[in-house]
N, C-alpha and C positions, 0 to 999 in steps of 0.2 A: 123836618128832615128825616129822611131816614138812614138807617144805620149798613154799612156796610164792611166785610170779611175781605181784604186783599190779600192774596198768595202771590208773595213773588217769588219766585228762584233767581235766589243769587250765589253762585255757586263760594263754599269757605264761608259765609260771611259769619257764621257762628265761632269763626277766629279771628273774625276783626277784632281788631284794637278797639279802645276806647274813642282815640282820636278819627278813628276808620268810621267810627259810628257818629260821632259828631259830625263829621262831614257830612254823613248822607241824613242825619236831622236837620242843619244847618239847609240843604238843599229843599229837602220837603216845608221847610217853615218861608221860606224864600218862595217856591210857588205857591202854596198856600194863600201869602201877603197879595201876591199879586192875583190870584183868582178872587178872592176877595169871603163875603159870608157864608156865601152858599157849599160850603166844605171846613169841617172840623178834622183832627185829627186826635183820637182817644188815645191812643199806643198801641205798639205793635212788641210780639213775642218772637225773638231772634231763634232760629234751629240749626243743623249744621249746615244745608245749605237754602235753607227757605226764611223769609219772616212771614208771620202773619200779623197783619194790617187793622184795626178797627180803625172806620171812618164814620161821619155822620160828614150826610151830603143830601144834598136838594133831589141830584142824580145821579146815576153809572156817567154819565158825561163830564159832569165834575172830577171824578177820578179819573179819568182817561187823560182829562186837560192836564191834573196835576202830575201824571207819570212824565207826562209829554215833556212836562215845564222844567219838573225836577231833574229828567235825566236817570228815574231809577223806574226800572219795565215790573208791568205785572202780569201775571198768568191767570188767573183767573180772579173774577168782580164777582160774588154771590151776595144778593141783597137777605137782611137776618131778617127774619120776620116774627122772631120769640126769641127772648132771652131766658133760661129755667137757671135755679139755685138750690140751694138747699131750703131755702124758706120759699120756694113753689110748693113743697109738701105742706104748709102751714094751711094752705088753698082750700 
């Protein structure tokens, strides 16, 4: 699979609530179930009005399917093609 960066703008969502947020986990694990292997979901980092998304997916199609299914939109699908750290200097 490979790994995939979702950006979505959701306008406040960096003020949701706890329960605000379960709901839209609750939705993403729900499409997820039903697209089936070929899409993971790693976590995602909440900002004031964006989150950003790690996926691992077969393809960009997978993630389309799941915005579709979930009911929460994305703005831009950029596939990672490297990951660096701090132990990339060890290299």
């Amino acid at each position: 699979m490979k790994r995939y960066m979702i950006e979505r703008d959701i306008p406040g969502i960096g003020d949701f609530s706890v329960t605000e947020l379960c709901g839209a986990s609750r939705a993403s694990n729900q499409a997820l179930a039903s697209i089936g292997p070929d899409i993971q979901w790693q976590h995602s980092y909440v900002a004031d009005n964006k989150t950003f998304c790690v996926y691992l997916a077969a393809s960009e199609a997978e993630i389309k399917k799941h915005a579709e299914l979930s009911g929460i939109p994305f703005t831009t699908i950029t596939e990672v093609s490297q990951i660096i750290d701090p132990l990339t200097a060890n290299n």
